[in-house]
Backbone as numpy.savetxt, mean C-alpha at the origin, in Angstrom:
# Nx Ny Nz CAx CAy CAz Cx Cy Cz
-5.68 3.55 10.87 -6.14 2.76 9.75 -5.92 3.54 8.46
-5.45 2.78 7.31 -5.06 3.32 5.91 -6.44 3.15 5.09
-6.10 4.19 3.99 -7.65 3.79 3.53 -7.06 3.03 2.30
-7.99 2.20 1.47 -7.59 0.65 1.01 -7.48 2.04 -0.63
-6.25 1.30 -1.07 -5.60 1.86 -2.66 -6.92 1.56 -3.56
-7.32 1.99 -4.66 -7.95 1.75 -5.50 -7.38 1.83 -7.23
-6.60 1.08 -7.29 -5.99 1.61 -9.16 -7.45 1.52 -9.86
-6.70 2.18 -11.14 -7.69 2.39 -12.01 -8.04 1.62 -12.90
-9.15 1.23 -13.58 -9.77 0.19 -14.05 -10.03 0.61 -15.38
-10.17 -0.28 -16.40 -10.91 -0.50 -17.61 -12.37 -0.35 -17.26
-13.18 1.01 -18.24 -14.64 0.68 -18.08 -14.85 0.89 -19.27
-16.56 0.92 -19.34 -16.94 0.93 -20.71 -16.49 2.24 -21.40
-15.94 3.47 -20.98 -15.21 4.76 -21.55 -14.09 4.54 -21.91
-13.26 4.13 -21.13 -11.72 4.10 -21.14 -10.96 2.97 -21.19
-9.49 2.75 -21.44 -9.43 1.01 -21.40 -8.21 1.65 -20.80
-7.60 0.64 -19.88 -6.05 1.34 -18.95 -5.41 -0.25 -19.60
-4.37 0.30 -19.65 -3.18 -0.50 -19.78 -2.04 0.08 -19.44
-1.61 -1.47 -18.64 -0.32 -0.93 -17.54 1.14 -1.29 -18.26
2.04 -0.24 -18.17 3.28 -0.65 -19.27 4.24 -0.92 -18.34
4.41 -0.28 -17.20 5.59 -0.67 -16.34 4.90 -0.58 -14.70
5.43 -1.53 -13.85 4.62 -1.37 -12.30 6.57 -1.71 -11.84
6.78 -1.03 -11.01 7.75 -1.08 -9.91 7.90 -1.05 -8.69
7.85 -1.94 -7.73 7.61 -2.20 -6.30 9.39 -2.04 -5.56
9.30 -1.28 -4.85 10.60 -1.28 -3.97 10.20 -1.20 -2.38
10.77 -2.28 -2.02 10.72 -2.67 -0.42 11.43 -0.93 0.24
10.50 -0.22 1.37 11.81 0.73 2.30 11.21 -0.06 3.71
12.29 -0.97 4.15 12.75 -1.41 5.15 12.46 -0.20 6.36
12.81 0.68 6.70 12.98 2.08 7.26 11.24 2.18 7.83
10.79 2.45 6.78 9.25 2.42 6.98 8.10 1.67 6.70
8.68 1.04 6.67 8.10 -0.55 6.62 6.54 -0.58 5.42
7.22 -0.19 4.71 6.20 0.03 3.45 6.61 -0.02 1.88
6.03 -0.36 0.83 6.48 -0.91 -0.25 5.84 0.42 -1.29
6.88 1.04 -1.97 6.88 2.17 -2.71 6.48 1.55 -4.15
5.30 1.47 -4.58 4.54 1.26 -5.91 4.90 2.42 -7.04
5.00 2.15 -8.07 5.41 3.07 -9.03 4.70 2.56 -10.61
3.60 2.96 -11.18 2.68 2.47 -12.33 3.19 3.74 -13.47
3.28 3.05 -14.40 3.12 3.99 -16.01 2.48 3.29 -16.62
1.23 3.65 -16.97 0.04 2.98 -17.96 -0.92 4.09 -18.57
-1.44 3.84 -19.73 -1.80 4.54 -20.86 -2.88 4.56 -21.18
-4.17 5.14 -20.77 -5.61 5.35 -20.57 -6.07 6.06 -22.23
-7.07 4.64 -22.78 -7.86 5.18 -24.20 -8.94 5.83 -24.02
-9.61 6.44 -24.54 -10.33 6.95 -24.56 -11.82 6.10 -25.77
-12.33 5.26 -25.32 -12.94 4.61 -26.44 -14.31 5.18 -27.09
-15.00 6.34 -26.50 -15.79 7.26 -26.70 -15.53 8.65 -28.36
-13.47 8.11 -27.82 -13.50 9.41 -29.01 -13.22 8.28 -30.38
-13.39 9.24 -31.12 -13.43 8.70 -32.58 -11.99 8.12 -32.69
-11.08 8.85 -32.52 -9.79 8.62 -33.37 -8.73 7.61 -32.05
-9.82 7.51 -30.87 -9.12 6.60 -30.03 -8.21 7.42 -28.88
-8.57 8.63 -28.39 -7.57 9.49 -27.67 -7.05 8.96 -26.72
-5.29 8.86 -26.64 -4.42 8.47 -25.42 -3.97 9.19 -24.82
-3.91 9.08 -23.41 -2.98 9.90 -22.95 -2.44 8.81 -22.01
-0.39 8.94 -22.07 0.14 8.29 -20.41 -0.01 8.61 -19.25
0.13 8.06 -18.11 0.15 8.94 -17.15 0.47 8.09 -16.03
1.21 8.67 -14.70 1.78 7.60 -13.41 1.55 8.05 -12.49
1.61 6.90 -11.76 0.84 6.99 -10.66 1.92 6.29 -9.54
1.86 7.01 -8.53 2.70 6.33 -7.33 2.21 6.36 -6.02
2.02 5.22 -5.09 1.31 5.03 -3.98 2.60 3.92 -2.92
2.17 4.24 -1.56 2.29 3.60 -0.83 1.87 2.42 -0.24
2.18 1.15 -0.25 1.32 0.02 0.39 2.35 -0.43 1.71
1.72 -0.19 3.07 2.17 -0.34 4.54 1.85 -2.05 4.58
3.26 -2.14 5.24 3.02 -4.05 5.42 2.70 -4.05 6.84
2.15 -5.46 6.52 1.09 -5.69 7.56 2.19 -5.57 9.33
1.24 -5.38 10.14 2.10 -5.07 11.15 2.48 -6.59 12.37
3.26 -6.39 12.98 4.09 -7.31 13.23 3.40 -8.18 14.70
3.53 -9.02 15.30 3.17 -9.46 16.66 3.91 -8.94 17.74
3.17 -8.18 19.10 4.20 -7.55 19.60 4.33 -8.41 21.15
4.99 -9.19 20.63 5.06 -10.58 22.06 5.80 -9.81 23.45
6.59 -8.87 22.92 7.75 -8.33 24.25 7.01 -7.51 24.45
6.18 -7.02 24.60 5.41 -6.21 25.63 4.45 -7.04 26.45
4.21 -7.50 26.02 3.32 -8.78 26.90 3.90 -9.47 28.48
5.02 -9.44 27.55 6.16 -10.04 28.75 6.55 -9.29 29.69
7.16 -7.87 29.41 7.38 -6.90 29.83 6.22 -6.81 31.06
4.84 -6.56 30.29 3.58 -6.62 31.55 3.82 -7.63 32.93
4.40 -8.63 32.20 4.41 -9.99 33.16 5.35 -9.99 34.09
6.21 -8.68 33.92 7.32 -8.84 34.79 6.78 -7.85 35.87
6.07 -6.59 35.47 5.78 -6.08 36.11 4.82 -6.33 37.07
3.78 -6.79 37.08 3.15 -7.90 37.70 4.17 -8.66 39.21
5.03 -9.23 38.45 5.46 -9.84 39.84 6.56 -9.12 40.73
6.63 -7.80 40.53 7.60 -6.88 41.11 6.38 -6.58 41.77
5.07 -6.00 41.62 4.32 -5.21 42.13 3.99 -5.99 43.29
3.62 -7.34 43.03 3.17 -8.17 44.62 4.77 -8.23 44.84
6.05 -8.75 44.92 6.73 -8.73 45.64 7.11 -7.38 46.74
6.28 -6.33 46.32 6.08 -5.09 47.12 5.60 -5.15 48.33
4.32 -5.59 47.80 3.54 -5.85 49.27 3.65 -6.22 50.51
């Protein structure tokens, strides 16, 4: 089990704004490569302090139905009584 992403939020300190998000499918590992550049205020300071900053995470796609093993079981099954 993955533990669930959390981006970062606007609160009453800081305000986030997101300038670029980039999602690329890797087929290979069956997971979608996230890529954020967004620009965190600072609304506490006087003069408004920014800084950019990125962030990159993994999101795993959901996993698949695995019907051929099932089957597989089912075959084995009737080899085992044709033993007997």
């Amino acid at each position: 089990m993955t533990k669930p992403i959390n981006e970062l939020k606007t609160t009453p300190f800081t305000e986030v704004i997101e300038l670029e998000r980039t999602v690329t499918p890797d087929e290979e590992k069956r997971v979608d490569h996230i890529f954020v550049r967004r620009m965190k205020i600072c609304k506490r300071h006087p003069e408004g302090f920014a800084t950019e900053e990125y962030a990159r995470f993994d999101i795993p796609w959901p996993e698949e139905p695995k019907e051929e093993v099932k089957e597989s079981a089912k075959e084995e099954e009737k080899i085992k009584l044709n033993n007997k």
